[in-house]
DRENPA-3360 file (N, C-alpha, C; in nm, 2 decimals, always signed):
BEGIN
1 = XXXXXXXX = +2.55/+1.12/+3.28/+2.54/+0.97/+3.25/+2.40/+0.93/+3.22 ~ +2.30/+0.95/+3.25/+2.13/+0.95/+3.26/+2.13/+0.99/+3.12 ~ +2.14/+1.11/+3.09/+2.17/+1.20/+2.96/+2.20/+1.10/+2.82 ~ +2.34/+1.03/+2.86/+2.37/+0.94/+2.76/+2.27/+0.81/+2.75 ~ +2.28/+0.76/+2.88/+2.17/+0.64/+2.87/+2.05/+0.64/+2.80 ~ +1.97/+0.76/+2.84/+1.91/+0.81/+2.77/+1.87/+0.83/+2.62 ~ +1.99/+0.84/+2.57/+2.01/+0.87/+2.41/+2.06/+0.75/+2.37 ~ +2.14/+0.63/+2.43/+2.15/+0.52/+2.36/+2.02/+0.44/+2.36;
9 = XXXXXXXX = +1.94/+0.46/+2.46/+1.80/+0.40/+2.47/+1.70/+0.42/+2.35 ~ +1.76/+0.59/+2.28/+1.70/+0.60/+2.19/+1.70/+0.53/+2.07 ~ +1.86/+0.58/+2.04/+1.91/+0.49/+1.92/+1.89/+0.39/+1.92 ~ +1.86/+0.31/+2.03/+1.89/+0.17/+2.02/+2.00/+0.10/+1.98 ~ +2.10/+0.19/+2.11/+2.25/+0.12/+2.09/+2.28/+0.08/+2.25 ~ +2.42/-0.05/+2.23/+2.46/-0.09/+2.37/+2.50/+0.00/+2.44 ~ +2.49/-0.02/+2.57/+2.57/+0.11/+2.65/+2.74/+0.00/+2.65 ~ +2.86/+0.08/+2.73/+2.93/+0.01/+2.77/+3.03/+0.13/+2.87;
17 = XXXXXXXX = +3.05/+0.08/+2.95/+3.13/+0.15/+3.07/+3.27/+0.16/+3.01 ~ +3.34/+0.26/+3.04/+3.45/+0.29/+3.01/+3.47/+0.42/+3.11 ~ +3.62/+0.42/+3.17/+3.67/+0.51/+3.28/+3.73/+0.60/+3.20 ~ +3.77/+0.59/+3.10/+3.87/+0.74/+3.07/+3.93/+0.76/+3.09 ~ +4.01/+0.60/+3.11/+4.18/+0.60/+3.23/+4.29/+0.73/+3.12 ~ +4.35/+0.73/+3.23/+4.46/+0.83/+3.14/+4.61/+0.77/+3.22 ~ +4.57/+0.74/+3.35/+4.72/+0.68/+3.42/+4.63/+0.57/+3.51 ~ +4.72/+0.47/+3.57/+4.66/+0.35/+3.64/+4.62/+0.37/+3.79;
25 = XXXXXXXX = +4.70/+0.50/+3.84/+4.72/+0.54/+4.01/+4.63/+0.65/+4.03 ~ +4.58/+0.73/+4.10/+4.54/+0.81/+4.10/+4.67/+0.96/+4.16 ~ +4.77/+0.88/+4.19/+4.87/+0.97/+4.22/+4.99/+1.02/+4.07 ~ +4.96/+0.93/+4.01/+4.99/+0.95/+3.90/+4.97/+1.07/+3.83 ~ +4.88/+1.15/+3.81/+4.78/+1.24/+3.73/+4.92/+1.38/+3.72 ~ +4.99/+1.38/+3.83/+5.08/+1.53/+3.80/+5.18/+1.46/+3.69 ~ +5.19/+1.35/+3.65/+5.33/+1.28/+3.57/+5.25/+1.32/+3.44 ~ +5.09/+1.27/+3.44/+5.02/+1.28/+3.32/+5.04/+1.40/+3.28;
33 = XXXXXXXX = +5.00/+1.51/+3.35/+4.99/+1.67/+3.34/+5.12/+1.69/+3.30 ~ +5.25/+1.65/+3.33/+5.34/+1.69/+3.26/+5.39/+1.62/+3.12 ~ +5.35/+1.50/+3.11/+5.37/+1.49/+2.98/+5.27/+1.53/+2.87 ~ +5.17/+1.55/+2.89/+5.07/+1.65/+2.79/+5.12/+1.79/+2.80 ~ +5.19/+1.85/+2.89/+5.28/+1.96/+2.84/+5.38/+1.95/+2.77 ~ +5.51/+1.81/+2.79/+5.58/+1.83/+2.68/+5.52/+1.78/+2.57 ~ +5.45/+1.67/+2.56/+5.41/+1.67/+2.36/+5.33/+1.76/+2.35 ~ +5.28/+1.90/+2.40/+5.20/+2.04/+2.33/+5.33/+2.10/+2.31;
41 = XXXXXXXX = +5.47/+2.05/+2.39/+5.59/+2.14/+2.39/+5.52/+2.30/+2.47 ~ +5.55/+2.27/+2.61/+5.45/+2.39/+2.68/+5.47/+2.36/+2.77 ~ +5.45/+2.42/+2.90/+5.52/+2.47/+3.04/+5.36/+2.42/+3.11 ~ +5.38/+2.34/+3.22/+5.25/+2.33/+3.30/+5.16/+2.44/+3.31 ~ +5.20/+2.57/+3.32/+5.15/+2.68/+3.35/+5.05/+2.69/+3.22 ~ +5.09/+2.68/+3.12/+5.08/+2.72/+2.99/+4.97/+2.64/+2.91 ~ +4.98/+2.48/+3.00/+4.89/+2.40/+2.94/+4.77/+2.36/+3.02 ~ +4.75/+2.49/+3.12/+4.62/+2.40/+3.16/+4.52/+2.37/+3.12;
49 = XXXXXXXX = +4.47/+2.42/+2.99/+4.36/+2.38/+2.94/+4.39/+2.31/+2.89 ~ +4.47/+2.21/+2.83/+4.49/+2.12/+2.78/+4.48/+1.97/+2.87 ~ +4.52/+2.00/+2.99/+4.54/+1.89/+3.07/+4.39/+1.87/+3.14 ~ +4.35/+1.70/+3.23/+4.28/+1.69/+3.25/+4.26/+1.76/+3.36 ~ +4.09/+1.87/+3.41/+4.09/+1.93/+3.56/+4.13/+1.84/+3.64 ~ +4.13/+1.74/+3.66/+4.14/+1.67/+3.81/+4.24/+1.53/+3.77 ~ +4.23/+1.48/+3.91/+4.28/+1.39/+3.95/+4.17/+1.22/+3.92 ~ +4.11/+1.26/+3.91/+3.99/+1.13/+3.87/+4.00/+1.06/+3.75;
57 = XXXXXXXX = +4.12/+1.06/+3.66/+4.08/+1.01/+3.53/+4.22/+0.87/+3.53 ~ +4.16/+0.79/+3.64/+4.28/+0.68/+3.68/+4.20/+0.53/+3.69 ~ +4.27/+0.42/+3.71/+4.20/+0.32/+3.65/+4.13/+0.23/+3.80 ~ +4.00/+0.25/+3.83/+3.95/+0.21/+3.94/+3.90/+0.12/+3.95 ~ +3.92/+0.06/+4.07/+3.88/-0.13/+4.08/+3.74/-0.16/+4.06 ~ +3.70/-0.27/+3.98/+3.65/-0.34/+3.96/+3.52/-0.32/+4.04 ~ +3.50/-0.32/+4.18/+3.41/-0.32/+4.25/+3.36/-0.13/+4.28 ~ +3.41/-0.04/+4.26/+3.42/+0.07/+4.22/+3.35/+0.11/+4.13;
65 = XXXXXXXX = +3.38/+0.01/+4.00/+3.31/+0.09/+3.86/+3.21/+0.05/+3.91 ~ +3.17/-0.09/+3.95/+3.06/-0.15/+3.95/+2.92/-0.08/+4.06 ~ +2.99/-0.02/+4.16/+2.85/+0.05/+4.26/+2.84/+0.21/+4.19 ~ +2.99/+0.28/+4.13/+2.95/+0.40/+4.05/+2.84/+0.34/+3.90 ~ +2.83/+0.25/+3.86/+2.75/+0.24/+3.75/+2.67/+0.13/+3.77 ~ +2.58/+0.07/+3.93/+2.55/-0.05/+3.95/+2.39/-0.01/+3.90 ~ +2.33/+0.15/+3.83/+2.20/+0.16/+3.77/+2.20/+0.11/+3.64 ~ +2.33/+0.05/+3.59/+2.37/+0.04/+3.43/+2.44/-0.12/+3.45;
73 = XXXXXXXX = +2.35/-0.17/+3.49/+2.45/-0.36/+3.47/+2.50/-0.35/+3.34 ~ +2.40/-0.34/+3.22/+2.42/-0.42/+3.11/+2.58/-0.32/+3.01 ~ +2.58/-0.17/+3.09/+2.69/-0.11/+3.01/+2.83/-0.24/+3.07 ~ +2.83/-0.25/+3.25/+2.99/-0.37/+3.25/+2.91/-0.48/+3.18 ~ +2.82/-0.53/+3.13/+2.82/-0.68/+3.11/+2.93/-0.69/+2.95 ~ +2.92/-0.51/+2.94/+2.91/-0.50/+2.79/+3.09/-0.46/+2.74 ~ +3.14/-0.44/+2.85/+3.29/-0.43/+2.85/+3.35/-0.56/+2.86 ~ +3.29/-0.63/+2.96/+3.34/-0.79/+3.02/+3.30/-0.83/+2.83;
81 = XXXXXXXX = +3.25/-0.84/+2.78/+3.23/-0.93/+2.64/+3.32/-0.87/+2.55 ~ +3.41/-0.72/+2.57/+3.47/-0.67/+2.46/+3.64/-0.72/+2.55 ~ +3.64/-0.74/+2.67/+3.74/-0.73/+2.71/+3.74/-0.91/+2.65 ~ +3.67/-0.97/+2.68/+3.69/-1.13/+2.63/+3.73/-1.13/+2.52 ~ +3.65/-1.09/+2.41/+3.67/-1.08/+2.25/+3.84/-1.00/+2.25 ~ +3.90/-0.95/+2.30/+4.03/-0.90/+2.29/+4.13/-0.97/+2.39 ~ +4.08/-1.07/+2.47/+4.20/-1.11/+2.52/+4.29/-1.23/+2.48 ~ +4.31/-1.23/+2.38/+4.36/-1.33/+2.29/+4.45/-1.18/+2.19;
89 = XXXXXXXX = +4.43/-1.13/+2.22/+4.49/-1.03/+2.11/+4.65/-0.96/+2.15 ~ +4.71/-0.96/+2.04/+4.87/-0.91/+2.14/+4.92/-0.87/+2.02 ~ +4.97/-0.75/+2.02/+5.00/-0.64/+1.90/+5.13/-0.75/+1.87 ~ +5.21/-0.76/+1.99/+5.35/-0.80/+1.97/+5.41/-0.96/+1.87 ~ +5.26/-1.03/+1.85/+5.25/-1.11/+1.78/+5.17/-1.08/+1.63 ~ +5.30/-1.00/+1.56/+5.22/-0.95/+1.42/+5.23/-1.07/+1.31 ~ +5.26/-1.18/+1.33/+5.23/-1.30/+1.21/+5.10/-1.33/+1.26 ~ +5.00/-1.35/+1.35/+4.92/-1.35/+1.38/+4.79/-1.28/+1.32;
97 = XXXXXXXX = +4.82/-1.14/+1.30/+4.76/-1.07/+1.29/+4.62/-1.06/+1.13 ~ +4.72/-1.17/+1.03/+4.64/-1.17/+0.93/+4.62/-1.05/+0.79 ~ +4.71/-0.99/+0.83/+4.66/-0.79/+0.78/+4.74/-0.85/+0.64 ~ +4.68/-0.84/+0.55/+4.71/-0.81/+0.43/+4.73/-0.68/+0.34 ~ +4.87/-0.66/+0.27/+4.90/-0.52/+0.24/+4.81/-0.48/+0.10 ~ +4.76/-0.36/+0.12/+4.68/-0.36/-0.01/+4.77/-0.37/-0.16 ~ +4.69/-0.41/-0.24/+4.71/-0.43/-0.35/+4.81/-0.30/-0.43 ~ +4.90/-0.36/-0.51/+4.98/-0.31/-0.57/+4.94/-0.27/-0.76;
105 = XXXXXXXX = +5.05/-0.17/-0.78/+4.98/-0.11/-0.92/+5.01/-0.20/-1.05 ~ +5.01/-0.27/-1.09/+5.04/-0.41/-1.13/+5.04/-0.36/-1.32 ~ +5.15/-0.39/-1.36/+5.22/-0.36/-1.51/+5.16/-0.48/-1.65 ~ +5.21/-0.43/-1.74/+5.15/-0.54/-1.82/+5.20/-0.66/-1.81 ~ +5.12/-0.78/-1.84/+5.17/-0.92/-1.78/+5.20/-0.98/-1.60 ~ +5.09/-0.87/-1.52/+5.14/-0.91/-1.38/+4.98/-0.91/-1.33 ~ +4.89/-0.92/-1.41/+4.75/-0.88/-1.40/+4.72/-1.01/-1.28 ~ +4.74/-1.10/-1.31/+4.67/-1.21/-1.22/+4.80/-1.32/-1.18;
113 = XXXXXXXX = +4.94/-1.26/-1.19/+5.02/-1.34/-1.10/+5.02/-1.30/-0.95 ~ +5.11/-1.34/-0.90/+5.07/-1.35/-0.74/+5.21/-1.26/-0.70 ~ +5.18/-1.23/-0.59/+5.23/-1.08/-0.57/+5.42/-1.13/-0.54 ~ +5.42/-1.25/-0.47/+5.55/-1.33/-0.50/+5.62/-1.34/-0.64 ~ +5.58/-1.36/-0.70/+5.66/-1.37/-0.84/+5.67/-1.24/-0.90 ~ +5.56/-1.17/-0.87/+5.53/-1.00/-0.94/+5.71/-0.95/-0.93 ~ +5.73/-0.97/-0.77/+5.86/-0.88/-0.71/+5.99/-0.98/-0.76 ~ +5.98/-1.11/-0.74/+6.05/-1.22/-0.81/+6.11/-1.14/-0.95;
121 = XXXXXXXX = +6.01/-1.17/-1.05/+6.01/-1.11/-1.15/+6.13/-0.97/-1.18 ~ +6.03/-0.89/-1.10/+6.07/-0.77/-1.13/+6.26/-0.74/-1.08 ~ +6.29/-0.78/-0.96/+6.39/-0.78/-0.93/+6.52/-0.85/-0.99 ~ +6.49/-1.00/-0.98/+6.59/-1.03/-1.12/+6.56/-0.98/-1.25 ~ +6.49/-0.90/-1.27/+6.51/-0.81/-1.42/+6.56/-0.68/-1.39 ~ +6.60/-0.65/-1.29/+6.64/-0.53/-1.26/+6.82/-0.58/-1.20 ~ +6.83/-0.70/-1.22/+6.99/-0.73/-1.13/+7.09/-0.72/-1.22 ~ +7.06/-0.70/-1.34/+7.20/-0.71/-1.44/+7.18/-0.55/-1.46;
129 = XXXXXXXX = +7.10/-0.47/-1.46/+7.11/-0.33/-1.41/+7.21/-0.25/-1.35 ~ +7.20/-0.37/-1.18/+7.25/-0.34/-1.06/+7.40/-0.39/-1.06 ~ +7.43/-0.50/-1.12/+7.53/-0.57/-1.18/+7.55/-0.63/-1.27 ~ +7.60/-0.54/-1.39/+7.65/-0.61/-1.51/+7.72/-0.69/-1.56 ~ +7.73/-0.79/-1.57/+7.83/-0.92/-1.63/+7.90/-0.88/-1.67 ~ +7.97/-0.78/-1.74/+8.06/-0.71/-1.79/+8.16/-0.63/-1.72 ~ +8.08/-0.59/-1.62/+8.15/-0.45/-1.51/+8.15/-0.53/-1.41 ~ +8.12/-0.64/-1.34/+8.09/-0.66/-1.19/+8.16/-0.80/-1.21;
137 = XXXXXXXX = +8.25/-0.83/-1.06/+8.34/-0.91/-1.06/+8.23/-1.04/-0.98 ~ +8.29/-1.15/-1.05/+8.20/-1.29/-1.11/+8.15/-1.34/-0.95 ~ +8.25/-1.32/-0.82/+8.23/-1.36/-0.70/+8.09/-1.27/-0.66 ~ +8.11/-1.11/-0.66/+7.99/-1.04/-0.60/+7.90/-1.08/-0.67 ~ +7.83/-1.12/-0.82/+7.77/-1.10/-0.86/+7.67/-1.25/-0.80 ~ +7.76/-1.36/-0.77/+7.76/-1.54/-0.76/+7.65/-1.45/-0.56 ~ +7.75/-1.37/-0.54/+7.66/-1.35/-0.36/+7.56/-1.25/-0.39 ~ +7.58/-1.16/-0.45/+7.46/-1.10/-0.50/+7.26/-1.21/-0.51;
145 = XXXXXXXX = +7.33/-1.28/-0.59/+7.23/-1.35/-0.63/+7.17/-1.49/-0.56 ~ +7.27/-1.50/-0.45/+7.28/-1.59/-0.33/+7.19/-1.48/-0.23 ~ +7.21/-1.36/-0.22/+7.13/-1.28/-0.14/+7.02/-1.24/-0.18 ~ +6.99/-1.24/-0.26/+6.83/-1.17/-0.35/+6.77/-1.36/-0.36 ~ +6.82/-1.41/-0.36/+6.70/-1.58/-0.34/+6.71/-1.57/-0.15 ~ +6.77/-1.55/-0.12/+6.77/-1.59/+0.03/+6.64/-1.45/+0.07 ~ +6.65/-1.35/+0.03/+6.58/-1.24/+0.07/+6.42/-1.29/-0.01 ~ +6.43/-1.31/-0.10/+6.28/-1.35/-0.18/+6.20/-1.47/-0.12;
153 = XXXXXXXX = +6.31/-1.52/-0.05/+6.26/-1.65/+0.05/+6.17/-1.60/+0.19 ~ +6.27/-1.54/+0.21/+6.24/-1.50/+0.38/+6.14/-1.39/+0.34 ~ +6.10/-1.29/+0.22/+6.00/-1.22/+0.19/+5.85/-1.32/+0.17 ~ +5.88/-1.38/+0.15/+5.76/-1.50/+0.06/+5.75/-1.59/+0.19 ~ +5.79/-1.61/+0.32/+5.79/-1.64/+0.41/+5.66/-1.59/+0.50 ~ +5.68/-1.45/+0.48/+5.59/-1.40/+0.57/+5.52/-1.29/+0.52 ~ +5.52/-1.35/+0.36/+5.39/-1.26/+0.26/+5.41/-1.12/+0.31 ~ +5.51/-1.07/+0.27/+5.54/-0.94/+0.26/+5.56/-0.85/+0.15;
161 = XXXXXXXX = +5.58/-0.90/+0.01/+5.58/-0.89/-0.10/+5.51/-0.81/-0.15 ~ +5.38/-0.77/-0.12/+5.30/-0.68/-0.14/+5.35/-0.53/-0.08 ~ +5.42/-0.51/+0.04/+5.50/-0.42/+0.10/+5.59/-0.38/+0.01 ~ +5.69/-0.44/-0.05/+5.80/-0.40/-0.11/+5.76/-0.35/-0.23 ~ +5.60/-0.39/-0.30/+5.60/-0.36/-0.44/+5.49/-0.18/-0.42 ~ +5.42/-0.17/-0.30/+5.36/-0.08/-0.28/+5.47/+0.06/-0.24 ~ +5.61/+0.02/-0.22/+5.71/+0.05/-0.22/+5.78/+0.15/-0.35 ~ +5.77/+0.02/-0.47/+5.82/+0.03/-0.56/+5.71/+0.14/-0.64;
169 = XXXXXXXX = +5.59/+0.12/-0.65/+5.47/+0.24/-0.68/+5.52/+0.38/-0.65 ~ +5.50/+0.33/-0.50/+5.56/+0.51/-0.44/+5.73/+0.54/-0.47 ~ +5.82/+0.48/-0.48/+5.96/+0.55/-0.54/+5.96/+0.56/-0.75 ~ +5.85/+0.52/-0.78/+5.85/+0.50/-0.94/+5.75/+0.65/-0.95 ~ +5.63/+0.71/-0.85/+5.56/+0.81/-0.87/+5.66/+0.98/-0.81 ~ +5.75/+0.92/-0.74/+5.85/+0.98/-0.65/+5.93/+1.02/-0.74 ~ +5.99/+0.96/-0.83/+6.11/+0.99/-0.94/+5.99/+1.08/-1.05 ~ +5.91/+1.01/-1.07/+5.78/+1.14/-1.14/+5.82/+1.28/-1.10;
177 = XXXXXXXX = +5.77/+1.27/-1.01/+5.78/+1.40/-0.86/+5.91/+1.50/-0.93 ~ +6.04/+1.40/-0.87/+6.13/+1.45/-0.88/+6.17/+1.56/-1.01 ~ +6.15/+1.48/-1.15/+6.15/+1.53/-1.24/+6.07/+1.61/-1.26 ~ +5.95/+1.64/-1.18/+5.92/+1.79/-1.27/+5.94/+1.86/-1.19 ~ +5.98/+1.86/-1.03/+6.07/+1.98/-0.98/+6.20/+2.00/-1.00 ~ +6.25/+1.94/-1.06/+6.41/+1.97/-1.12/+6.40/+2.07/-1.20 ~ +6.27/+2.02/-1.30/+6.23/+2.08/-1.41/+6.30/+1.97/-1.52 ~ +6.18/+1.93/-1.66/+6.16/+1.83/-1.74/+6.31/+1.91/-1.84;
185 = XXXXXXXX = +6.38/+1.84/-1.92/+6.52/+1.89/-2.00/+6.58/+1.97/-1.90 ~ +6.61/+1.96/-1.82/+6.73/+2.07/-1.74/+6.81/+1.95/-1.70 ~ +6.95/+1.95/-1.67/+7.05/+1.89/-1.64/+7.05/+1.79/-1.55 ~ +6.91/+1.85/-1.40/+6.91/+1.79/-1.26/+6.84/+1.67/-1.31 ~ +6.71/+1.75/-1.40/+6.60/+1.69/-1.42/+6.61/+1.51/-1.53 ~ +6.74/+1.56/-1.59/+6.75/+1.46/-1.69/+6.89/+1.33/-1.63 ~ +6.91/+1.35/-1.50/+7.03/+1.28/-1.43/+7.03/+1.18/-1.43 ~ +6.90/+1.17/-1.39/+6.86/+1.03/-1.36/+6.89/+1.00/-1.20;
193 = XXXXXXXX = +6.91/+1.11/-1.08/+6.92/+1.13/-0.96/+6.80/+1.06/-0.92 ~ +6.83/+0.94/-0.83/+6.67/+0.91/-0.74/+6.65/+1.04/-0.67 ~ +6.51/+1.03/-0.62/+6.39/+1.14/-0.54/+6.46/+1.14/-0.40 ~ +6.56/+1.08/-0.36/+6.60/+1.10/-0.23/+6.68/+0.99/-0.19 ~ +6.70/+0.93/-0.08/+6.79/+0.83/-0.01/+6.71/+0.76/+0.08 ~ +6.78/+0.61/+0.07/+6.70/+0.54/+0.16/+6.83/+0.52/+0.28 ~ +6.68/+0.48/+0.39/+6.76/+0.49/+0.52/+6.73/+0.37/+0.61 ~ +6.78/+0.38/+0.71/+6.75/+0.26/+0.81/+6.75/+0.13/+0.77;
201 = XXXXXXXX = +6.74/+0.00/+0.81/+6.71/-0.11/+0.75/+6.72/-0.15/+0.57 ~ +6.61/-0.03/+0.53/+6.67/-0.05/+0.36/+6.76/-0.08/+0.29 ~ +6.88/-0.02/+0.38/+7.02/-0.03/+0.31/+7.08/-0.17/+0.29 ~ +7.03/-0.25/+0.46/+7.06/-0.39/+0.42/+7.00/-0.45/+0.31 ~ +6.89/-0.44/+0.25/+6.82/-0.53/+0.13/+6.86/-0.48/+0.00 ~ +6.86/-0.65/-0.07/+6.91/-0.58/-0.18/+6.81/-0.59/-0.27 ~ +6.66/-0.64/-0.20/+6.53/-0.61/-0.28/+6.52/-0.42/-0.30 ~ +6.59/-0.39/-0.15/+6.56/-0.24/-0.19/+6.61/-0.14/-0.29;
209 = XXXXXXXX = +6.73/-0.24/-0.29/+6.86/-0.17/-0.39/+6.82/-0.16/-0.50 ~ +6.73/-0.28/-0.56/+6.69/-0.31/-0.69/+6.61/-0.22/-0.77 ~ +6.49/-0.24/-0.63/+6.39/-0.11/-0.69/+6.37/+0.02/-0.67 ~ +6.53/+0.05/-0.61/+6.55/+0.16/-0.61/+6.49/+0.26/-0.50 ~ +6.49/+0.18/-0.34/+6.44/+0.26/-0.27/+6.56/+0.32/-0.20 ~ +6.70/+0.21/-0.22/+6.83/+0.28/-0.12/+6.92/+0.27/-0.27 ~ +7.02/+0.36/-0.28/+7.09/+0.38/-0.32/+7.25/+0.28/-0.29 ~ +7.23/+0.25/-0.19/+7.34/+0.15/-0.12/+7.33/+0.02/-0.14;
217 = XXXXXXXX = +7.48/-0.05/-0.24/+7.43/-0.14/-0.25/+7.50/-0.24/-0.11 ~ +7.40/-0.35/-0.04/+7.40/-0.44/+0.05/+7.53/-0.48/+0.09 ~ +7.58/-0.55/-0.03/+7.68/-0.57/-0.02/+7.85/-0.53/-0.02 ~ +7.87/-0.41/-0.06/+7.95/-0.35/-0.02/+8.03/-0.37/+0.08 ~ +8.15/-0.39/+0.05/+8.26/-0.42/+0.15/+8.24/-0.31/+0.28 ~ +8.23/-0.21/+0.24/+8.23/-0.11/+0.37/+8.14/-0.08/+0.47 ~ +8.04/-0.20/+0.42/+7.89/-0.16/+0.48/+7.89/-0.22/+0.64 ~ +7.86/-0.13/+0.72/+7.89/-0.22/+0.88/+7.73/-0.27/+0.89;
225 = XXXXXXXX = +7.67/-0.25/+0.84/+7.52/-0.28/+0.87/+7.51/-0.45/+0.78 ~ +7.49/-0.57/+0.83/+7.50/-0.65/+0.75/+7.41/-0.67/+0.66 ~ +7.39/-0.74/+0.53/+7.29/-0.77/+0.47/+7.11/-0.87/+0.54 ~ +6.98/-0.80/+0.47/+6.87/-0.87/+0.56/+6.86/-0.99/+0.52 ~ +6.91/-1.11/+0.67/+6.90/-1.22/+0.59/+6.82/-1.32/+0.71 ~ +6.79/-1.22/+0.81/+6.75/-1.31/+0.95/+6.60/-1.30/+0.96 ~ +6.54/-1.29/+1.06/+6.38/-1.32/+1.11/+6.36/-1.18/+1.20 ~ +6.49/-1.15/+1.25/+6.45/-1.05/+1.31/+6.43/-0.91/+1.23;
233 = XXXXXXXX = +6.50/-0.90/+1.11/+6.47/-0.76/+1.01/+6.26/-0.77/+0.97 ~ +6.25/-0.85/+0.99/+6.08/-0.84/+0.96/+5.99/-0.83/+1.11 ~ +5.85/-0.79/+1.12/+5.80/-0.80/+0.99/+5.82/-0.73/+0.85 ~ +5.87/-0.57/+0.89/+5.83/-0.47/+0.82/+5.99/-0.41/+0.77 ~ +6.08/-0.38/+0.68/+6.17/-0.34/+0.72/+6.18/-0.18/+0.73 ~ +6.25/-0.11/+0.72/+6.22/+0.06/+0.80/+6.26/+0.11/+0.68 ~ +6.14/+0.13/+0.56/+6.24/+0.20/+0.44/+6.22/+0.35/+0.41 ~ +6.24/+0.45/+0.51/+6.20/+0.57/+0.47/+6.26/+0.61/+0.38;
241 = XXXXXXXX = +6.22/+0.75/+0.31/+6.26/+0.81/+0.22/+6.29/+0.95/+0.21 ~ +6.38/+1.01/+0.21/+6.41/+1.15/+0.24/+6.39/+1.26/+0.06 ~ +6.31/+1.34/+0.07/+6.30/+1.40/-0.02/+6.37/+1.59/-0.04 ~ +6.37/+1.62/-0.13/+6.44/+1.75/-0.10/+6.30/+1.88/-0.04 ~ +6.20/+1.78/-0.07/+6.09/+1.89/-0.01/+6.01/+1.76/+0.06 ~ +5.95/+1.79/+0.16/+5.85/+1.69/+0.21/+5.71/+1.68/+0.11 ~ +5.71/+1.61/+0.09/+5.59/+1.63/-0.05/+5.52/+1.54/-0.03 ~ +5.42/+1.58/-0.10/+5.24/+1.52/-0.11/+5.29/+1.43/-0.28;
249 = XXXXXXXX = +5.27/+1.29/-0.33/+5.29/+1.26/-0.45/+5.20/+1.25/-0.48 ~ +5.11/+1.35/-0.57/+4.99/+1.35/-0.66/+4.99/+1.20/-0.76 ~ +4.88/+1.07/-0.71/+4.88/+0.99/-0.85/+4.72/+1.06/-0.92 ~ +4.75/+1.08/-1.06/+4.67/+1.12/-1.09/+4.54/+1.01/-1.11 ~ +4.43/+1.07/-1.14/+4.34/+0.94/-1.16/+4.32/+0.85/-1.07 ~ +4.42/+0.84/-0.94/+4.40/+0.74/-0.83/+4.41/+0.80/-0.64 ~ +4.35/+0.95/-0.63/+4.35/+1.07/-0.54/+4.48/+1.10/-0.52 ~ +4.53/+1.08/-0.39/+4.61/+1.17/-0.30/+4.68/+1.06/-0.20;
257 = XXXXX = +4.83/+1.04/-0.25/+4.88/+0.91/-0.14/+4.98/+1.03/-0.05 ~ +5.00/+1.08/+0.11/+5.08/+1.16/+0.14/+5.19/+1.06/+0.16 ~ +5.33/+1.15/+0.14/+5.43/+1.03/+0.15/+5.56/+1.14/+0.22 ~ +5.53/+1.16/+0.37/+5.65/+1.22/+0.43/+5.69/+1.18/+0.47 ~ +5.87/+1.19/+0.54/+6.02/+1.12/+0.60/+5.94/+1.15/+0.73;
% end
């Protein structure tokens, strides 16, 4: 500990105390030791090096940290100010949070619209695709389009739009993908088969349907999953994507996005 003090003295950096909790009890420590053997997937025996030597790495009272480190005031002064600065903080409240999804790959004529109309856009131009006025009977198509404004609502609600279109990038670079492992003129290649299947949550949206991340469309009579129309399907909805190989999707010119199920 001297050692470190020492060296932040140098740098000229704050100290701050910190235990190294790993469990809150100190009787706890055999529950810890075993579950660091099953996520190594490994037998206690097997993982001792992996687990902590002892029983000391547990969360000790206040008056404890304070006389093991009462030569270092200023490292607790220096936790007490990070623990203030974070107590207002609560994962479980993510509208709060502020996080903005990064920017999307944006087509001609979408250069400086706003990321709400971008997907607006894009989606009713993709609905007579999904349902043709010709093929598709006049009631689905009247709730169809009763569900794609209810869903663009509740997306533009809570500025998510940026999600769905960083979405659409990666299933548009994905069908890339696809096609040159099928191989470019060959039968698979020229199908027009999406890169995989969407799953979980996806299936209820019919933003997803649109742009082609689920194959299922929403509304379908058979569907027991209902369409996303509530507060609870967000923030995020669950749109994985299963591919026939787990793949890396090279954009070129723009590095390396990994994109595994």
């Amino acid at each position: 500990m001297a050692r470190l003090a020492q060296l932040a003295r140098g740098l000229d950096l704050p100290m701050v105390a910190t235990g190294n909790v790993h469990y809150h009890q100190r009787g706890r420590h055999r529950l810890q030791d075993a579950m660091v053997a099953v996520k190594r997937r490994s037998t206690l025996e097997n993982s001792h090096r992996l687990r902590r030597p002892n029983s000391e790495f547990f969360l000790r009272p206040l008056q404890v940290v304070a006389e093991l480190l009462a030569a270092y005031p200023q490292a607790i002064a220096n936790t007490h100010r990070i623990a203030e600065r974070c107590a207002t903080f609560n994962l479980a409240n993510h509208r709060e949070l502020g996080y903005d999804f990064p920017d999307f790959t944006r087509k001609e004529g979408e250069q400086h619209a706003p990321a709400d109309e971008v997907l607006a856009a894009f989606c009713w131009g993709k609905f007579d695709e999904r349902y043709p006025p010709d093929r598709t009977d006049a009631d689905l198509r009247a709730k169809a389009q009763l569900q794609l404004g209810a869903e663009l609502q509740l997306v533009g609600k809570h500025k998510l739009a940026g999600f769905f279109l960083i979405y659409r990038d990666l299933q548009e670079q994905a069908t890339e993908v696809a096609q040159k492992v099928r191989g470019v003129g060959t039968i698979r290649g020229g199908s027009g088969l999406p890169p995989g299947r969407g799953r979980g949550s996806s299936v209820s949206s019919i933003i997803c349907y649109l742009i082609g991340l689920s194959h299922i469309d929403p509304l379908n009579p058979g569907m027991r999953q209902p369409p996303m129309r509530c507060e609870k399907c967000l923030p995020c909805p669950e749109c994985k994507r299963e591919h026939e190989r787990r793949a890396s999707i090279r954009v070129e010119g723009r590095g390396l996005r990994s994109f595994e199920r």
